[in-house]
C-alpha positions in Angstrom: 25.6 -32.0 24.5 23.8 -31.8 21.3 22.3 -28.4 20.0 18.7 -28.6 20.4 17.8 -27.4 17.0 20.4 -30.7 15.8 18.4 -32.4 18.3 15.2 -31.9 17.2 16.1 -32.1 13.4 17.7 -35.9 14.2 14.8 -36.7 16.0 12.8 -35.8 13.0 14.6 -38.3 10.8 14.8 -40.9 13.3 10.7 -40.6 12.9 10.5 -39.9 9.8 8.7 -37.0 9.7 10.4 -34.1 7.6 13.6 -31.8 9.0 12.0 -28.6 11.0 14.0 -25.3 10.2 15.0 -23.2 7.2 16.9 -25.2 4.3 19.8 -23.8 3.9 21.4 -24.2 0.3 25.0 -24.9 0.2 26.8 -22.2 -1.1 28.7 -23.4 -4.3 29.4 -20.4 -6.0 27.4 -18.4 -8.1 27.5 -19.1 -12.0 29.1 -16.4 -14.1 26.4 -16.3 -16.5 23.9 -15.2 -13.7 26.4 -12.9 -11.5 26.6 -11.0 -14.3 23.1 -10.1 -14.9 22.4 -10.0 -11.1 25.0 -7.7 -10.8 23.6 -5.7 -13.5 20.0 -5.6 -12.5 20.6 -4.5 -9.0 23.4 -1.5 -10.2 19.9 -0.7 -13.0 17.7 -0.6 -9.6 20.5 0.9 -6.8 22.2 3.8 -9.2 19.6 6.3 -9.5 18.2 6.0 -5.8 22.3 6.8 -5.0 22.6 9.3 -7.5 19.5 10.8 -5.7 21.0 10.9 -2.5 24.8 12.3 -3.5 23.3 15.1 -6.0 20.6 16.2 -3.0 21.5 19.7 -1.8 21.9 18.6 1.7 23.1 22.2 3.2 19.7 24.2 1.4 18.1 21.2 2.8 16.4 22.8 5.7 15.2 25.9 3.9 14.2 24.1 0.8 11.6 21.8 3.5 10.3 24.6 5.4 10.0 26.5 2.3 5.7 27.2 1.9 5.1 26.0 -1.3 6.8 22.8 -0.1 5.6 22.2 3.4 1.8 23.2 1.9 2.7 20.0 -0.3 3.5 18.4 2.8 0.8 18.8 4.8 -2.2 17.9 2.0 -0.1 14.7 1.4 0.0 13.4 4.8 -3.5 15.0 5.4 -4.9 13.1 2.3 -3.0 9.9 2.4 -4.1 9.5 6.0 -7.9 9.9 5.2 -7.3 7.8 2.1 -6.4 5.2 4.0 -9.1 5.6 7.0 -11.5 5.3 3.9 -10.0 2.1 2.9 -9.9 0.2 6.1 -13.9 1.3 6.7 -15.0 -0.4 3.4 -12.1 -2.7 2.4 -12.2 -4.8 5.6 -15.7 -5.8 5.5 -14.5 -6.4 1.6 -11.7 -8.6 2.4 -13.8 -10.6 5.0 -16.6 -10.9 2.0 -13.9 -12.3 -0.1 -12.2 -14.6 2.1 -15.5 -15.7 4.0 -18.0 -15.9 2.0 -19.1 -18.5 -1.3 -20.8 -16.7 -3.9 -21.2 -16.8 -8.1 -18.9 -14.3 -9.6 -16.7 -14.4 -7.2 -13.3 -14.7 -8.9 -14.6 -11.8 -10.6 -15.8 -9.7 -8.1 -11.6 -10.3 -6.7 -10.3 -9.3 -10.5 -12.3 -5.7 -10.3 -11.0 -5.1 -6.9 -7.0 -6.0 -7.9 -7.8 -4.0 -10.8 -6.4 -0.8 -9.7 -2.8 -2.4 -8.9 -2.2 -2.9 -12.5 -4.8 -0.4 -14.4 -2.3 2.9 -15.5 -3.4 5.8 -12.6 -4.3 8.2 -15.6 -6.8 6.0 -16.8 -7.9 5.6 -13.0 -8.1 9.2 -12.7 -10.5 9.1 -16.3 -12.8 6.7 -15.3 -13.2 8.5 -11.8 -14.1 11.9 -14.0 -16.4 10.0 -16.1 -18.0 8.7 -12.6 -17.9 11.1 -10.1 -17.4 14.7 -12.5 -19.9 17.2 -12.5 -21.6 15.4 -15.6 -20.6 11.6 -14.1 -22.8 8.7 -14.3 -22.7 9.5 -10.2 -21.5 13.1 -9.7 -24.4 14.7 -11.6 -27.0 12.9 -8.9 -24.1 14.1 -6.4 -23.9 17.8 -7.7 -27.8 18.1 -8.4 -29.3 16.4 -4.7 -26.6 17.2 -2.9 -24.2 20.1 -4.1 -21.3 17.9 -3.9 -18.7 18.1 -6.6 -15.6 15.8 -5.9 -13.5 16.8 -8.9 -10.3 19.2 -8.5 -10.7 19.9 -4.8 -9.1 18.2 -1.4 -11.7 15.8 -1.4 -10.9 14.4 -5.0 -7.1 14.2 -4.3 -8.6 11.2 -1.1 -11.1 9.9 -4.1 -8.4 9.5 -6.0 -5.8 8.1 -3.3 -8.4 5.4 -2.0 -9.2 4.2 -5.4 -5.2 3.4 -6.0 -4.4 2.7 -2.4 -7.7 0.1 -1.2 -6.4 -2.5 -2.9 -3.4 -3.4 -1.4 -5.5 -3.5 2.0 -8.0 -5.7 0.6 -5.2 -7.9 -0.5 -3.4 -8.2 3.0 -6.6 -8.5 4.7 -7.6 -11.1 2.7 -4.5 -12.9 3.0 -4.5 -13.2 6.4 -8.0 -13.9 6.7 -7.2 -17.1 4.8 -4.2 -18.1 6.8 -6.6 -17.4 10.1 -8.5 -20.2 11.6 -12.3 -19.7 10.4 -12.7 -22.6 13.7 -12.4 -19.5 16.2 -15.4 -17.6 14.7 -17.9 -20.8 14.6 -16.9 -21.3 17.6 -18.2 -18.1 19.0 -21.3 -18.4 16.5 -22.0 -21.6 18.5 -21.9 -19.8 21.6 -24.4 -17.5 20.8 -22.5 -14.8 19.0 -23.6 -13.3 16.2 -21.5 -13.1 12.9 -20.7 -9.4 13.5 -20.1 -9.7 17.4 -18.0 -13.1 16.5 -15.8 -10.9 13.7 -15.3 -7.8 15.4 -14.6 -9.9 19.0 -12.8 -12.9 17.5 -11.4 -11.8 13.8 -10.4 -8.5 14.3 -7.8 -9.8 17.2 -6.7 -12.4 15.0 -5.9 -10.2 11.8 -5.0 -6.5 13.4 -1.3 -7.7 12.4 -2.7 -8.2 8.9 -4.7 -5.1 8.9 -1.8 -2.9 10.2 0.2 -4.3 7.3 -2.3 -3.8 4.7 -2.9 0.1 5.9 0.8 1.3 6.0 1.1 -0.4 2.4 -2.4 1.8 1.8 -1.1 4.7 3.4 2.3 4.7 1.5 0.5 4.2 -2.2 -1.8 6.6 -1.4 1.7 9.2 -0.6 3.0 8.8 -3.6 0.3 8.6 -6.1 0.7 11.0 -9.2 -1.4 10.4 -12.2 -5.2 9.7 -10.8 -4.6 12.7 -8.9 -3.5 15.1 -11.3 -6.2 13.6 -13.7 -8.6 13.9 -11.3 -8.6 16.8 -9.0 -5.7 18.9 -10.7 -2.5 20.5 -9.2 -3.3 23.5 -7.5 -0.9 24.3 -4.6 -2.6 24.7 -1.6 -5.6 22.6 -2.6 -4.6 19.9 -4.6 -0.9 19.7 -4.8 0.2 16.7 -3.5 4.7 16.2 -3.0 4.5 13.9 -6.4 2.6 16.9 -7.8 4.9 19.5 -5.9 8.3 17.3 -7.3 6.9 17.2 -11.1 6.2 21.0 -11.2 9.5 21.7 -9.3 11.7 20.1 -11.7 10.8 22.2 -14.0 11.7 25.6 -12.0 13.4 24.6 -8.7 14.9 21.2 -9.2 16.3 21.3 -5.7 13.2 20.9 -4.6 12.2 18.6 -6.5 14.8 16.5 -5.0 14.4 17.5 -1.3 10.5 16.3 -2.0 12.0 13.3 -3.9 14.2 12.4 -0.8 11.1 12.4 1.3 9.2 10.4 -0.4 12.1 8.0 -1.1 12.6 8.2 3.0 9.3 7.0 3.7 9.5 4.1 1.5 12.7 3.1 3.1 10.7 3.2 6.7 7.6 1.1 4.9 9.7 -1.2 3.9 11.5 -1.4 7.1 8.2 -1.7 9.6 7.3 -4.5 7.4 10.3 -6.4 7.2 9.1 -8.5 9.9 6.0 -9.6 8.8 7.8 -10.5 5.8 10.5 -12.9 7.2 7.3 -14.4 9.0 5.4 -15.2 6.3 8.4 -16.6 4.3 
């Protein structure tokens, strides 16, 4: 009996419509002129994560975690980086669905100011949030005068910061799965009766939670590890403001094995990130 998946693929041929299934390239060898390089490149990227690991002090390992300037760090950066990424999903879903849905002049633009972030330096990030939303900012005076809100160097500057550096990578998963979704499904429900908010939150939301899941654990795992918007904008005062990257920087400088214990964390949670998204990928690919 012939394999199904053979099956299929010479009934394919047979009808002339293209092979289903993953090429596979025939493996030839690789040339030495690229082994060598590809070798080299991934020993450049591999080394220092390993040297990480084997230098970590693995028996102070315990203390050095439970230690209070460390688990302090701890807590503010899974406190912050959880309501940095709350504040991206409330406002960079209904951006995503603007971008992906909607027709309007400017906007390829509008899209290059949002992506902006991934590729502005954070310090400059964290400059351009003081120069909006300081105590003399274009915003944060109005904030500081009507309300008696001032954002920078407190708690709720370190979350500013995070969701300015983080949203993006939501609005860019969102938006990518909003394109790849059937728009069909929500005129559909609009036909029906619905209305454009009942028809996304009823219809879309179902359709893209896989995308929006993606998009916030990407979020979520930015906004952990950001350094320089933070420090620029709200400071490093343990307790308050100190996130781990903050923690690890002033660390190496007195207590470098806790600068590595922090580092190991971090570098742990990246490792799961990358792991709860490996399926997605291999879907999309």
């Amino acid at each position: 009996m012939i394999p199904t998946d053979k099956a299929d693929a010479a009934d394919d041929t047979r009808q002339g419509r293209p092979r289903r299934g993953r090429v596979r390239t025939a493996n030839r060898g690789i040339p030495l002129p690229l082994l060598l390089p590809a070798l080299l490149g991934l020993a450049f990227l591999l080394v220092p994560l390993v040297a990480l690991v084997v230098r970590a002090p693995w028996s102070d390992m315990p203390a050095q975690l439970t230690s209070p300037e460390v688990w302090q760090a701890l807590q503010l950066s899974l406190l912050c980086a959880t309501a940095a990424t709350a504040a991206s999903l409330v406002v960079g879903v209904p951006l995503a669905w603007v971008l992906a849905r909607t027709d309007f002049p400017g906007r390829g633009l509008v899209r290059a100011l949002v992506t902006l972030p991934l590729v502005l330096p954070p310090v400059v990030g964290g400059v351009a949030l003081l120069l909006a939303l300081g105590r003399n900012g274009v915003v944060g005076q109005w904030l500081d005068a009507w309300f008696g809100i001032t954002l920078p160097f407190t708690t709720a500057g370190v979350v500013v910061a995070e969701t300015f550096v983080a949203m993006p990578f939501l609005v860019i998963s969102v938006e990518g799965t909003l394109r790849a979704a059937d728009p069909r499904y929500e005129e559909a429900a609009t036909t029906l009766g619905a209305s454009r908010f009942t028809a996304f939150r009823r219809v879309t939301l179902p359709l893209i939670a896989p995308g929006i899941a993606a998009g916030a654990v990407l979020a979520w795992a930015r906004a952990l590890g950001e350094f320089g918007a933070t420090i620029t904008f709200a400071g490093n005062f343990p307790g308050r403001t100190q996130t781990m990257p903050l923690a690890v920087y002033l660390a190496l400088q007195s207590d470098p094995e806790a600068a590595i214990a922090l580092s190991l964390v971090l570098l742990a949670v990246s490792i799961a990130v990358l792991a709860g998204l490996r399926d997605r990928w291999i879907t999309a690919s």
